[in-house]
N, C-alpha and C positions, 0 to 999 in steps of 0.2 A: 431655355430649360436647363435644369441641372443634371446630373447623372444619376442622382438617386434623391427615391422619395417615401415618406412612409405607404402613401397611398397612392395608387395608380385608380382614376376614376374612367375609363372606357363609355364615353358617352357623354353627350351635352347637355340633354333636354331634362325636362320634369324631376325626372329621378336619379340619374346622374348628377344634377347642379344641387338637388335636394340634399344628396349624401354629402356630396364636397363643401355645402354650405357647415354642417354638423360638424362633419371634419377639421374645417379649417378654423371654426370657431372653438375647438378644442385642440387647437395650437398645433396641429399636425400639418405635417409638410405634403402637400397635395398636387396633384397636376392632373388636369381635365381634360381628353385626346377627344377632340369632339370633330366629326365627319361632316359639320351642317346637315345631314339627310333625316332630320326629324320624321317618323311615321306619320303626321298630322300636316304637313307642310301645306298642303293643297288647300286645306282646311281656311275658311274666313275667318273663324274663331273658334277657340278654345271656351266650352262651357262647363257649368256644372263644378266651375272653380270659385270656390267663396274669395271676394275680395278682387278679381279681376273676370267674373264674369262677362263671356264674350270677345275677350281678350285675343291679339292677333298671337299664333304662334310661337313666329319669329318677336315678337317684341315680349314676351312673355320670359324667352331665351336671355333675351338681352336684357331684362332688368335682373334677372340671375345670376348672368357670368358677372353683371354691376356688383350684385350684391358678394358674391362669393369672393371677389379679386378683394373687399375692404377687408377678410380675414385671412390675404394671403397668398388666397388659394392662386392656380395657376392654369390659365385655359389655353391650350393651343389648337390649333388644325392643321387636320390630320386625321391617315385612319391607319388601325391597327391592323398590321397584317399576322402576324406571329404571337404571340406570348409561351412563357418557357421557366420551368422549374428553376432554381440556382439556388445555393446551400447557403442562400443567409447574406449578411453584411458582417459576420463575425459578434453581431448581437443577439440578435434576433436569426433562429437556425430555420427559418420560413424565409423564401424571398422568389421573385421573380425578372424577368428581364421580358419589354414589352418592346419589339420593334415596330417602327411608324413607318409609312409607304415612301418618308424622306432616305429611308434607310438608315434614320434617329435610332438606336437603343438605349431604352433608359429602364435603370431600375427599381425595385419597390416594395417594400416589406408586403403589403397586401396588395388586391386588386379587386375592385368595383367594379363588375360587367353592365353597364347602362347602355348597351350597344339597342334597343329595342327590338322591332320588327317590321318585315315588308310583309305587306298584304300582297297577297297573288291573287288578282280575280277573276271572275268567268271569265272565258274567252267568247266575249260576244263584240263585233265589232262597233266600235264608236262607245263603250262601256268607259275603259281606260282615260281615256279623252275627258270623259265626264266626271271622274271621280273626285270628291270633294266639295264638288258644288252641285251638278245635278245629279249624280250619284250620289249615293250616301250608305250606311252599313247600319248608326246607332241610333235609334231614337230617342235615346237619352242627350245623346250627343247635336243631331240635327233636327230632333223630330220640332221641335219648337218653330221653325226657321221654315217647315213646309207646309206648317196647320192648315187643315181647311182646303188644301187642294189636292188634283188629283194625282192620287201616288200608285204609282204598282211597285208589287212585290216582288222581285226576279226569286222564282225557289227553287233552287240547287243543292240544298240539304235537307234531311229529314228534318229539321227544327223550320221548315217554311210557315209550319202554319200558325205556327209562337209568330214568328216573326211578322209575319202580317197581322195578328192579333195588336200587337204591338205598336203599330202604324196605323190602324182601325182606331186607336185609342184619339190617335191624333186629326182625324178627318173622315168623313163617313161615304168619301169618293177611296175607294181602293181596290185596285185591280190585282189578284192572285195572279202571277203568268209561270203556270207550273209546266215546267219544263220534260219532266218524267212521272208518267200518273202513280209508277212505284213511292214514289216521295210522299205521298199522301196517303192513307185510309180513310172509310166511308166516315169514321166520325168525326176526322178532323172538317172532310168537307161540309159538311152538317153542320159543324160549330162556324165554319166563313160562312154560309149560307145564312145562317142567323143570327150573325154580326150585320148581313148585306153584302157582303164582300165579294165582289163577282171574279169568279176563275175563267180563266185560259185554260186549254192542255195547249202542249204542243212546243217546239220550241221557237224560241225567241231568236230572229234573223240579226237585228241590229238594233242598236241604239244611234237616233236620230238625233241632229242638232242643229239649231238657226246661232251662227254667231259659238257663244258663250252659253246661250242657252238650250237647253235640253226641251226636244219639243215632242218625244214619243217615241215607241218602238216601231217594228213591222216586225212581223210574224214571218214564219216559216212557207204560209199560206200566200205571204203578198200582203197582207192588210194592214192599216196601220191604225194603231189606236194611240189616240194625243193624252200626255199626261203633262207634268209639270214637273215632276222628278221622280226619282228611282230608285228602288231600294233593293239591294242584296248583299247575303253576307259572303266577305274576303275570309280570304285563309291565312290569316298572320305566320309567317316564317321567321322566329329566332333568328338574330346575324350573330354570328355565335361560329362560324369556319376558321376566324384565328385562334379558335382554342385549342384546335386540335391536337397539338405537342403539348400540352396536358389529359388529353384524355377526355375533356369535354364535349359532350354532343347535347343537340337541342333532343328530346323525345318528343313522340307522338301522343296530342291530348284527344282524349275519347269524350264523346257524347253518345254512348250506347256503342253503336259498332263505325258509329260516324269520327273520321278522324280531322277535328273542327282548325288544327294549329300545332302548330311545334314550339316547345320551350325548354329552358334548363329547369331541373329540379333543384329544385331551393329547400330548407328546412324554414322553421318561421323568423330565421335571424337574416335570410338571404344569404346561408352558408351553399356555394355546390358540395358535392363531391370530393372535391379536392380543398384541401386544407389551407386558409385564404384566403380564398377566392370567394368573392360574392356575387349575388345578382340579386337587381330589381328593377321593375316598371315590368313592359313589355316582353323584354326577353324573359322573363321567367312567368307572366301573368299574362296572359296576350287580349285577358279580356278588361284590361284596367284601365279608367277613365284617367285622364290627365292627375287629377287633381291627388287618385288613390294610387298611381305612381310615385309622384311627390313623395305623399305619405311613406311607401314603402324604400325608397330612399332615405327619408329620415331613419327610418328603423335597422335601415341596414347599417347606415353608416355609424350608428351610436354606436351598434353591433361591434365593428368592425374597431372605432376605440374600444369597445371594452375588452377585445381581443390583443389590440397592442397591449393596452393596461396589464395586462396580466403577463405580456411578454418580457415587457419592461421590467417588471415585477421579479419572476424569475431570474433574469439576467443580471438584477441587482441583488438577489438574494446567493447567487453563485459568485458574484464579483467581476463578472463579465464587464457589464455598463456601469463599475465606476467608471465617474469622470465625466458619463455620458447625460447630457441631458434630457 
């Protein structure tokens, strides 16, 4: 690594490698702090991406950091603990200093938060264990991959009975196991009822497992009913706690009075708050599919030249960066 760079990109996956790819293709000096902890990791594959549908994760990552290093750019590992205001490089009167857990400090006209998010989920025992493979959250994402068999629904938010609709879409065996009978009203049950869609009350004791594979819950009651896999929705948490010596915080998103996720507020350039500083993928969008991560990486990172552009611009226009390339 060097000491200073135009662009600090926080984050390895989708959207982070998207923006650094833009970047460095528009000859800026880049460096990618990337933690390996991709939010998808668990994951078989990555769907719903034109061009490598189904695609593993990690090797989705790695034909990225491929394609990104041929313009430049620079990937290390590592995770950010800190980031911190500082007056510039003497060209540019924006700049910051990003410390890594090597106790690395490097600096850099902007910053690209691609740091994502952790899912927090129920606490039901043998859930976690499952996640990824016989758990699952999207059915955009998995529902392909469980057709035709039988699925319950874990509901722990008022958006349960969407989301079992959802999953109904996909197999016509599905089990509502609604945890809190608040979570529901008479119409929603009415509408599973005449999808077919058979409820539970009551709550959910564990999730069950032979192996790798997922073979059913037991109830609160003792009983156990066999399914094939599981579905319920995580609460994406922003990693977004070295911002804090800026002033950054994730906020709370609402779904009615329901609080579904935390993210940073973005404008539509993936500007925060603070001046430079960007975000995309997960940490500012918690509901975005790999591929519309990507996308909002691209966007950000034009973004984020068209901000230097004008920096450079001015600094030349004052006399600052003669000389300067």
């Amino acid at each position: 690594m060097r000491d200073h760079y135009d662009v600090i990109v926080i984050g390895g996956s989708a959207a982070g490698l998207s923006a650094a790819l833009i970047l460095g293709r528009s000859r800026r000096s880049v460096l990618v702090v990337d933690s390996g902890e991709p939010r998808n990791a668990r994951a078989a594959g990555a769907h719903n991406y034109l061009g490598h549908e189904g695609i593993a994760p990690a090797e989705l990552s790695r034909i990225g950091r491929d394609e990104v290093a041929a313009y430049g750019v620079e990937v290390t590992a590592g995770r950010v603990v800190a980031a911190s205001a500082t007056s510039g490089d003497g060209i540019d009167p924006i700049g910051f200093a990003v410390t890594l857990d090597s106790g690395a400090v490097v600096s850099a006209r902007r910053v690209v938060v691609a740091s994502g998010a952790v899912d927090v989920l129920p606490e039901v025992p043998g859930l976690a264990e499952q996640w990824g493979r016989g758990v699952v959250h999207c059915p955009f994402c998995h529902g392909w991959e469980i057709r035709d068999q039988r699925i319950g629904v874990l509901v722990t938010t008022p958006n349960g009975a969407h989301h079992a609709m959802m999953f109904r879409a996909l197999s016509d065996r599905v089990t509502a196991f609604v945890t809190d009978t608040a979570l529901m009203d008479d119409t929603e049950l009415a509408g599973l009822a005449a999808r077919g869609i058979a409820v539970v009350t009551g709550p959910v004791a564990a999730v069950l497992s032979e192996g790798d594979r997922l073979t059913g819950v037991r109830l609160g009651s003792g009983s156990f009913v066999e399914l094939d896999a599981l579905a319920t929705a995580s609460r994406p948490e922003a990693r977004v706690d070295f911002l804090s010596r800026l002033g950054l915080a994730a906020t709370d998103q609402l779904m009615g009075d329901h609080r579904y996720a935390t993210a940073l507020t973005v404008d539509a350039s993936g500007q925060t708050a603070v001046r430079g500083v960007y975000a995309a993928g997960n940490v500012a969008a918690p509901m975005a599919t790999v591929i519309a991560s990507a996308a909002a990486g691209t966007q950000t990172g034009a973004a984020v030249h068209g901000d230097l552009v004008q920096a450079d611009l001015a600094a030349a226009l004052t006399g600052v960066g003669a000389g300067v390339a």
